[in-house]
C-alpha positions, 0 to 999 in steps of 0.5 A: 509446494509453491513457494511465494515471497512477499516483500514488505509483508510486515507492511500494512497491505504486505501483511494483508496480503500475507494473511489472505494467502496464508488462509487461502493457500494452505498449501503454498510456503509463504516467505515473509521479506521485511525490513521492519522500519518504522511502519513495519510490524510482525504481531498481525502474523503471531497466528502463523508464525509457527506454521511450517509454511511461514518463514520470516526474512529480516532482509533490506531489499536494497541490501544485493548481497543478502538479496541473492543469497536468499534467491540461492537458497529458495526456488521461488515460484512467485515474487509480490513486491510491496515493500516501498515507503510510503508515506508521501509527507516523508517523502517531501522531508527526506526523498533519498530513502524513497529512492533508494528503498523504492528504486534502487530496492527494486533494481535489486529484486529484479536482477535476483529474479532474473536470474530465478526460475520464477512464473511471476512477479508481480510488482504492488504499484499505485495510482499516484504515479499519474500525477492528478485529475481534475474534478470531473466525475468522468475522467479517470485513469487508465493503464494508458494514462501517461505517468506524471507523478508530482511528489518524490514518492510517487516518482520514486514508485513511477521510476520503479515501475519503469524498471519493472517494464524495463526488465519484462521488455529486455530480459524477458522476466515475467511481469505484471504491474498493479496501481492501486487507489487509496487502501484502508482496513486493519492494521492500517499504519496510524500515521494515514488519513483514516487510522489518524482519525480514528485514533485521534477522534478516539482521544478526543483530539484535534484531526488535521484535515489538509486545506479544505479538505476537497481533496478527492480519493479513490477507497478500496478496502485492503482485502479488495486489493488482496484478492485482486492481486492474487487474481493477477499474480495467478491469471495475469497477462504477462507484461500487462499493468493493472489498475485496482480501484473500486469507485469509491470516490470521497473527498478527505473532509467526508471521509473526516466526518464519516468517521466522527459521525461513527464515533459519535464525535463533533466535527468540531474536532476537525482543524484544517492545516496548511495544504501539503506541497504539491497536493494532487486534487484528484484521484480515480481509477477506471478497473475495466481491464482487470474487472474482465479479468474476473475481479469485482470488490466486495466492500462498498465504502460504508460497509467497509469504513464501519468495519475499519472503524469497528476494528480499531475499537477492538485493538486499541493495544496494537495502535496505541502502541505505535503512536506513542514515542517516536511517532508522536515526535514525528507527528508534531514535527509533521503537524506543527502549527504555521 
């Protein structure tokens, strides 16, 4: 039996991930890493969390001790590393968590894996380290696109993947790198664009829609992604990075309005608030390299959102719950009118 550790698992694309490996490899035992921090939640896993071949691990991958006491104890064959905070808005209030769960996180499993028999790790990056495009339709990145990330979370994640190179380089650990675009789908933490508004449309709420809204991203739906890292953890050139994007490039006002138009909502729901520090304006991947590898994704953005939408309708307890509290503190404090 493989034995497969997924760190962050608890996350929103970690515990995708968790569930698409789960039903598609009944076989291998899947070790669920988490710290559980604010974003973290185990009810998406409730259907296989008493499955023989599911362990949950409530570790802080920061934490060296417990890191390698957990490698002693379990042979793994293979590491997906998604665990990181992530929100970039957290990141330009308080930068030292990110570089200590993101970096120095990551330095942590590194140096546990090297000292492991493992086939892979795979280490769950994004387009962000890049730093931004202009608004021309045909420029894009590429795995060559020299990194130049602009916020502290996306330069917490560059100096992550600089390690993970690092340690494929010197020690030789097999290593694939993956950056992707913008992941939407269920189970998406409620303080993201799309959750936010759906949630906020559904309460009859006003949408902070950041400057003018022109801001462009690349949407993969989270299940794209899922398949797309199994593909690269399984068939991955060692040492190769891999960018996961889907073409589905909408600036944030029309994914706003995509959603309210399906709620059957006005936009005047809409209200714009001072634009974030240091906002990149544009975000786009060119997936050639791991589309030769075999992987194509399977929503278009329309097909996609209309699910996500639909999803949330019909679990209103899971995110209703999240947003209230500590959260909703948060979300003042983070939209406070100027």
């Amino acid at each position: 039996m493989e034995k497969l550790l997924v760190t962050g698992g608890a996350g929103f694309i970690g515990g995708n991930f968790v569930q698409y490996m789960a039903e598609k490899y009944p076989l291998y035992h899947i070790y669920n890493l988490d710290l559980l921090t604010y974003a973290g939640d185990l009810t998406k896993h409730q259907k296989i969390e008493t499955n023989e071949n599911y362990s949950f691990v409530h570790i802080d991958i920061a934490d060296r001790l417990a890191v390698s006491e957990l490698f002693e104890q379990v042979d793994f064959d293979y590491v997906v590393h998604f665990a990181a905070e992530s929100h970039v808005d957290r990141s330009i209030t308080d930068p030292e968590i990110f570089i200590r769960t993101n970096v120095l996180g990551t330095q942590v499993l590194l140096d546990a894996a090297k000292g492991a028999n493992i086939k892979k790790f795979v280490h769950v990056s994004t387009d962000e380290v890049y730093g931004e495009l202009d608004f021309d339709p045909a420029s894009f990145f590429t795995e060559e696109t020299p990194l130049q990330p602009n916020s502290p979370y996306s330069a917490s994640k560059a100096s992550s993947d600089l390690l993970v190179r690092a340690y494929y380089e010197t020690y030789g650990l097999p290593v694939n790198i993956t950056r992707c675009s913008n992941n939407y789908g269920p189970y998406h933490f409620p303080e993201k664009l799309i959750p936010l508004t759906i949630s906020r449309v559904l309460n009859d709420q006003k949408v902070p829609v950041y400057g003018d809204g022109k801001n462009v991203r690349d949407w993969l739906h989270v299940l794209d992604h899922c398949s797309a890292i199994d593909l690269v953890m399984h068939s991955g050139e060692i040492g190769a990075v891999y960018n996961i994007g889907g073409h589905h490039e909408r600036t944030n006002l029309q994914v706003v309005r995509t959603i309210i138009e399906a709620l059957g909502k006005s936009e005047d729901l809409i209200e714009f608030v001072a634009d974030r520090l240091g906002h990149d304006k544009r975000y786009a991947i060119d997936p050639t390299k791991i589309e030769r590898l075999g992987w194509r994704p399977v929503y278009d953005f329309e097909t996609g959102i209309a699910q996500t939408v639909d999803w949330f309708l019909e679990n209103k307890e899971w995110w209703e719950q999240i947003i209230s509290g500590e959260y909703q503190q948060y979300f003042d404090r983070q939209y406070a009118r100027k």
